[in-house]
N, C-alpha and C positions, 0 to 999 in steps of 0.2 A: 640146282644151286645147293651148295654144300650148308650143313644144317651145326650149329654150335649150341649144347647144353652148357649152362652156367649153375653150378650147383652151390647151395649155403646161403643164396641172397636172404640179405637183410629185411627184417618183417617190414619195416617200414618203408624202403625201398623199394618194395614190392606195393606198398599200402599206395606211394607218391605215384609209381608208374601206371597204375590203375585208377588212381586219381585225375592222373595227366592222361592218359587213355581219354574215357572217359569224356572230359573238357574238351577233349580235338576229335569226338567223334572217330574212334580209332578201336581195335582190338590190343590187348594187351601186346600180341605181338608184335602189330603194326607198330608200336610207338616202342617197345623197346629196339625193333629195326631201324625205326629214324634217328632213334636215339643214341646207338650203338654206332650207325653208317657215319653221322656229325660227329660223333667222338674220336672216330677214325679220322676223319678228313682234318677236324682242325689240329689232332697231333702230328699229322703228317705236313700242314703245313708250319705249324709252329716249328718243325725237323726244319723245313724249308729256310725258314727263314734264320733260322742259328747259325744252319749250315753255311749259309750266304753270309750272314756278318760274319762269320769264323774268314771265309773268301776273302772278303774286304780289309780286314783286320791283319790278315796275313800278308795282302799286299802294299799295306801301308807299313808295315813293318822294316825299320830303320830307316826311313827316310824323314825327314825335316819337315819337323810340324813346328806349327806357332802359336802360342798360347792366345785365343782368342780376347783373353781381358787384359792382357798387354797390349793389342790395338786398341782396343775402348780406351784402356786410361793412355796412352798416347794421344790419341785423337782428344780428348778431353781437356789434356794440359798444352795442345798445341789450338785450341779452340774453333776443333771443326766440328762441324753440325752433325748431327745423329742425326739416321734416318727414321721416319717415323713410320 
């Protein structure tokens, strides 16, 4: 497995991971790998998911939408029941 040095970190960042170490029964570099592996994963899905509303967004694009609070106050002044 290919190996990543990270040079300059922060005193205190260094202070929290060996803190956080530590508490989870962990070596420093166990927990900056967990911590490193989840930072990856959820920016990769946060890409996931922009990338799919960009998807969505693109397909709704010029077609005929309806402003949803223009049903409500129709419904309203024509006195039909909301659903609860």
């Amino acid at each position: 497995m290919p190996d990543i040095l990270i040079r300059d970190v922060d005193a205190d960042a260094i202070a929290h991971l060996k803190q956080g170490a530590a508490s989870n029964g962990r070596s420093m570099q166990a927990e900056a790998h967990r911590l490193f592996t989840e930072a990856i994963a959820r920016a990769h899905e946060e890409r996931a998911f922009w990338d799919r509303a960009a998807q969505i967004r693109d397909s709704l694009r010029g077609g005929h939408h309806i402003d949803s609070a223009e049903i409500i106050r129709e419904g309203r002044e024509n006195d039909w029941e909301e659903p609860e």
